[in-house]
N, C-alpha and C positions, 0 to 999 in steps of 0.2 A: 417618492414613496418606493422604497426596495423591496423585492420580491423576500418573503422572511428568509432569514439566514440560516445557513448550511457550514459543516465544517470547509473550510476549504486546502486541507493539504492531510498529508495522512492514509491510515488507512479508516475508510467509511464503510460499514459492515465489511464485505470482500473487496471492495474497489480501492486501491491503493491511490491517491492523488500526490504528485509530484511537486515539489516547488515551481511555477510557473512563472518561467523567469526568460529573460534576453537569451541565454545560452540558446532553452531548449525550444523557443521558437526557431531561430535561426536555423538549427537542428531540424524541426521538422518541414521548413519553408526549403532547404536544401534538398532533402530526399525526397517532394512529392510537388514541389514545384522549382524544381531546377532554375525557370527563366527569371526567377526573383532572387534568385539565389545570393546576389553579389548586393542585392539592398541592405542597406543600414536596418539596425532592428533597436528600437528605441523603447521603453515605457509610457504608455500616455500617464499623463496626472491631469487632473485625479482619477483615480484608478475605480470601475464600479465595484459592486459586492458579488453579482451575480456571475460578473464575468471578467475576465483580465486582456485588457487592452493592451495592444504594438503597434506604434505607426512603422510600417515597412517604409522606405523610401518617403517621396514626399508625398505619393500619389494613393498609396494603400494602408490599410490599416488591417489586424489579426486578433480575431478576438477568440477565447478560449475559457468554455465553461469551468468555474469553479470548485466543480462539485456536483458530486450525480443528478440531483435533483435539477440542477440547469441543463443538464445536455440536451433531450430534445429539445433546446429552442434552439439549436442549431438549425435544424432540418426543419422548426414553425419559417426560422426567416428567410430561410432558401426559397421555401416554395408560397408564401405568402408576401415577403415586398417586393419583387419586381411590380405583382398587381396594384398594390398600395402604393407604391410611387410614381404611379401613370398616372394617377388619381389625385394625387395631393398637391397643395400651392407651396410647401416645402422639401427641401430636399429632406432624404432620408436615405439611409445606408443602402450603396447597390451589390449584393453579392455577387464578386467574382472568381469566387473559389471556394470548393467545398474540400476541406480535411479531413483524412484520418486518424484514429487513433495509432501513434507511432510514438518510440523514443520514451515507452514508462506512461506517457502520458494515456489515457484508458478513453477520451471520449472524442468526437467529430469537434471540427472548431471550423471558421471560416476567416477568407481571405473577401473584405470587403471594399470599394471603394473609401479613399479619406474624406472626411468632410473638415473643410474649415472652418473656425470659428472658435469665440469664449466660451466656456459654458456658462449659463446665465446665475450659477453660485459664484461665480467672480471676477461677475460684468458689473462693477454699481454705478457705472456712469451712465448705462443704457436708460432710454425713457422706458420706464415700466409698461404704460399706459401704449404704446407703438408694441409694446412684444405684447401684453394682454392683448389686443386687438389681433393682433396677426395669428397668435395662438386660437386663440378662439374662432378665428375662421380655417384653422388645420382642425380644428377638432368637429365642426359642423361639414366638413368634405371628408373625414373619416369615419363620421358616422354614413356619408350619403352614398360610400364606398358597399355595393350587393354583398349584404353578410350571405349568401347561401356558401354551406359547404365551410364556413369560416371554422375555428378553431370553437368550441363552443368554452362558455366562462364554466372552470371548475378546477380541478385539479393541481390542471395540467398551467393555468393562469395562477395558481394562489389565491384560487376564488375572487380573484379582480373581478369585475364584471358580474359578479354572481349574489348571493344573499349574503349582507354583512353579520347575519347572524353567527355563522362561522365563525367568529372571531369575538362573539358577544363577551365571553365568559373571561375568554384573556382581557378582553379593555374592562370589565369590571375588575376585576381584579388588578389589573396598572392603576389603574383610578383611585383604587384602596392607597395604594401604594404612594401615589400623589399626595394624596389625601394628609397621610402621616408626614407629607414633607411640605406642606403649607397649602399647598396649590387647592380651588375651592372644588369639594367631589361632588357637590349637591349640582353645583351647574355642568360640568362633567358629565355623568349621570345624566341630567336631562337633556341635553346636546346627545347625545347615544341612545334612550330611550324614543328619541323623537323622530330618530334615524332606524332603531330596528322595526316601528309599526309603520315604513315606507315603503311599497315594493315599484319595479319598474314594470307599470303597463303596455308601452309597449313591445312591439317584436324585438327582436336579437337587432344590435346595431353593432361596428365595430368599435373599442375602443383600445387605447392604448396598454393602459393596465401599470403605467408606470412616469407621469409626468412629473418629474420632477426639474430642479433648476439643475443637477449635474446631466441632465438629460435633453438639456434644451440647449445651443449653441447661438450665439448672435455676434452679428459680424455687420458695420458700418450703420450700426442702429436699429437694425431691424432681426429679425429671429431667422436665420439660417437655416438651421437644420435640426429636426428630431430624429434621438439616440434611441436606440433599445428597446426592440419592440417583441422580447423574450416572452411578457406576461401579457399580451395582446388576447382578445380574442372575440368574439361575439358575444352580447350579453346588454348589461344596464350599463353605460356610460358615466356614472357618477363618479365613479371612482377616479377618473381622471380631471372631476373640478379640484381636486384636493391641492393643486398650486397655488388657485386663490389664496389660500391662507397662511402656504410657505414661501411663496416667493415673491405677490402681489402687496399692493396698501389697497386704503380705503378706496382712494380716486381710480386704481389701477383695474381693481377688482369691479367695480360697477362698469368698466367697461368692458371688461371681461364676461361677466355677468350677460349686461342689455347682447354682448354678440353669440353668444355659443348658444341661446335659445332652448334653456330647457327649465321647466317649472319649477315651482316650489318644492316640490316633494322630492327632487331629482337631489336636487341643494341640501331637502335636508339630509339625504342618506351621504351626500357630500361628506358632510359636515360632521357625519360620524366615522366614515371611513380615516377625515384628519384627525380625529381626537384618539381613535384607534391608534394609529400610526405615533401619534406623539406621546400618549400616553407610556407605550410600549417602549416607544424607545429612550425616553427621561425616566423609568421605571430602571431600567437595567445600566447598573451600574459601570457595566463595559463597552457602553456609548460613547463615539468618541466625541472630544471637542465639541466640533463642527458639527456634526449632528446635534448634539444637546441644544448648542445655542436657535440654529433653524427650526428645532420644535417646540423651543421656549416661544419664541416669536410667534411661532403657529398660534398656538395655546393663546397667545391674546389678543390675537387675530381673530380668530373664532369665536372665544366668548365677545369679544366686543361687537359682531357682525352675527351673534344669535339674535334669533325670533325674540326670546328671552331676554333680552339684553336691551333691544333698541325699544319693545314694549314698554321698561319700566323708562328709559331713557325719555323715552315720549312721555311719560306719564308725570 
């Protein structure tokens, strides 16, 4: 689930953004950290939206926001994952260099340790049901991670963590959109109506803000390391069950499910955050590939594992 998209090169109101490319990393990994200087500078693929990845060497990686709207998560994961990965049973990105704006390019970027591994959009020989489990116990030590002080859900997250009301009116509207191109709006619609009368009782917990399979890495069977923790912040946790449905099956996801440990009503605001996210982006015609197909799948993943659905199922 991508933080919404932003232009990413150009000029964006006054903020000129540059092509973000091999050159001009190397370029600025030269002028402000001379001792890397002589490291190879490579593209990672696949590449996120929010930010544009370099594996420096074998050991580093340099990631660099897109576009205005990313830059402060430069400076969220500076000073929020060292705490968060003392804390967690997986690795997750260690920074070890903060950047300046140099070389055209207009915002902070950082120099973080590499993590190895597939990422789990183009692992299919992994046991599902082994990453669901492991996942699911990263996400019940991230929420046990003391939210005080934490980033709070709003904004500055893309309302991750926050009220999916925000985004009501665009998933109605995608739904429409659906709607005209076969897919069924009526169970749409109530999958999302069943999600906006849900709110999260309790206090701020942390959550990711962004679980998806290009964000998950797995290495010898088991889940490695989580990427990207730009839309992180304190809030409602739901938003990050939303893999259940993009990257998980039936069997994978009830283990998923029985370990991460949060109620009915958590699932169902779930459950609209995915419809949200698939709707939107099978709506817009500039989706690529890869995308379309992973939220096709969502889409009947979801209706087949609604409340709605197993009811008449049963019946």
């Amino acid at each position: 689930m991508r933080c919404p998209p932003q232009p990413r090169a150009g000029t964006v109101g006054r903020v000129t953004v540059p092509s973000i490319d091999e050159a001009l990393v190397a370029g600025l990994i030269a002028d402000q950290f001379p001792q890397w200087a002589r490291l190879p500078v490579v593209a990672a693929s696949p590449q996120g939206w929010d930010n544009r990845t370099f594996r420096l060497g074998d050991a580093l990686g340099v990631r660099l926001p897109s576009a205005p709207g990313y830059a402060h998560q430069v400076a969220q994961e500076h000073r929020w994952l060292p705490l968060l990965a003392s804390r967690l049973p997986v690795p997750v990105p260690r920074p070890l260099g903060l950047g300046r704006p140099g070389r055209g390019y207009p915002f902070a970027w950082s120099v973080n340790a590499w993590l190895d591994g597939e990422v789990l959009s183009r692992s299919d020989a992994v046991d599902r049901v082994v990453v669901a489990r492991e996942l699911a116990q990263f996400l019940v030590a991230l929420r046990g991670v003391a939210a005080d002080d934490g980033p709070p859900a709003g904004p500055r997250t893309f309302y991750r963590g926050a009220d999916l009301a925000v985004y009501a009116d665009q998933a109605r509207a995608a739904i429409a959109v659906l709607g005209a191109a076969g897919h069924d709006p009526v169970a749409l619609r109530a999958v999302l109506d069943r999600a906006l009368v849900s709110r999260w009782e309790g206090g701020p917990v942390w959550f990711h803000g962004d679980v998806a399979p290009d964000n998950l890495l797995v290495a010898g069977g088991h889940l490695a390391g989580v990427l990207d923790f730009g839309c992180s912040g304190v809030g409602d946790p739901a938003c990050d069950l939303v893999i259940a449905w993009t990257a998980l099956d039936a069997a994978s996801r009830r283990v998923f499910r029985d370990a991460v440990g949060l109620d009915d009503a958590t699932w169902d605001r779930a459950r609209g955050w995915a419809v949200w996210k698939a709707a939107i982006t099978l709506a817009d015609p500039t989706s690529g590939r890869d995308r379309v197909r992973e939220q096709r799948r969502a889409l009947r993943e979801i209706l087949a594992d609604s409340p709605q659905m197993r009811s008449l199922t049963a019946s």
